[in-house]
C-alpha positions, -999 to +999 in steps of 0.1 A: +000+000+000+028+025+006+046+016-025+010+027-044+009+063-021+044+070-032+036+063-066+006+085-068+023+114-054+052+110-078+029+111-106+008+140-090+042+159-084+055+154-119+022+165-133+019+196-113+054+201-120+051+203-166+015+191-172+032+156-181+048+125-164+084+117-183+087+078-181+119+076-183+117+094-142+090+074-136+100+039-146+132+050-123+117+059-095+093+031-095+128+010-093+140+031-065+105+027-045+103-012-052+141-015-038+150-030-005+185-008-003+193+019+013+214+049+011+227+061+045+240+096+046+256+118+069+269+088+092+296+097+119+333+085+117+327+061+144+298+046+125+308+007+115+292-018+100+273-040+132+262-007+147+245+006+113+233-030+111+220-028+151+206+003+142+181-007+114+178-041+125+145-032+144+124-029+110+134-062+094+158-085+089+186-067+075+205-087+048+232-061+043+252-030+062+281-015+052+299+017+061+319+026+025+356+035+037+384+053+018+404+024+003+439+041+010+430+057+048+403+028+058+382+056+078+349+057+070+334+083+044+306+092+058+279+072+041+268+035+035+240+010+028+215-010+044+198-042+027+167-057+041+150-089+032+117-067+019+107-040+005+081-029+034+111-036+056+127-011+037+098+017+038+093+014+071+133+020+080+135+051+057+104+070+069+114+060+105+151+070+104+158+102+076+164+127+099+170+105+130+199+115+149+228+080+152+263+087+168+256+123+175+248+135+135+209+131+120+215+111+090+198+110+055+181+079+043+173+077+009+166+044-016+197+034-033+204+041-072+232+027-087+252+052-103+274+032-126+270+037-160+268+002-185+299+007-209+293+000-245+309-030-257+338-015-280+352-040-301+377-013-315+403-019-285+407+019-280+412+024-316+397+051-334+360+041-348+365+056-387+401+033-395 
């Protein structure tokens, strides 16, 4: 039921926004609501992974925490990720935690998107395209 809520007042934002729903942003957004992943911003440098698991372990069974750390310092960077097991598990942890205060900073929760790009295939091997 939540999912169909956030997906009425998407289409009611876009809408009111130019008269017409792109479905490109729709069709991704629908992803991002359906997703069981979490983005977790704002975390403190003492922040690991078992206590952002502890954390949102009270809304489902989380699957998944990680705290993303620089790969040459190790410290943490400040943000990381939460899986669950459902969706509705995953709802219920975002609108009960963005804005929540965990290690002395309120931290953002948003669904995940991945960022990464597909590469084309390139059968040229870095060559140029018109030899």
């Amino acid at each position: 039921m939540a999912f169909f809520n956030k997906f009425g007042s998407l289409v009611r934002h876009s809408i009111s926004q130019n008269g017409q729903v792109p479905m490109a942003s729709m069709l991704n957004s629908i992803r991002c609501m359906s997703s069981s992943k979490l983005f977790i911003g704002g975390l403190a440098w003492s922040t690991d992974d078992q206590s952002l698991k502890d954390a949102f372990s009270g809304f489902g069974e989380v699957t998944e925490a990680r705290v993303i750390t620089d790969r040459d310092t190790g410290r943490s960077r400040g943000f990381g990720f939460v899986s669950y097991e459902s969706t509705e598990s995953a709802s219920e942890a975002l609108s009960a935690m963005d804005g929540q205060e965990l290690g002395g900073r309120n931290i953002r929760v948003g669904y995940a998107t991945d960022k990464r790009q597909p590469q084309p295939y390139n059968n040229n091997y870095g060559r140029n395209p018109d030899y």
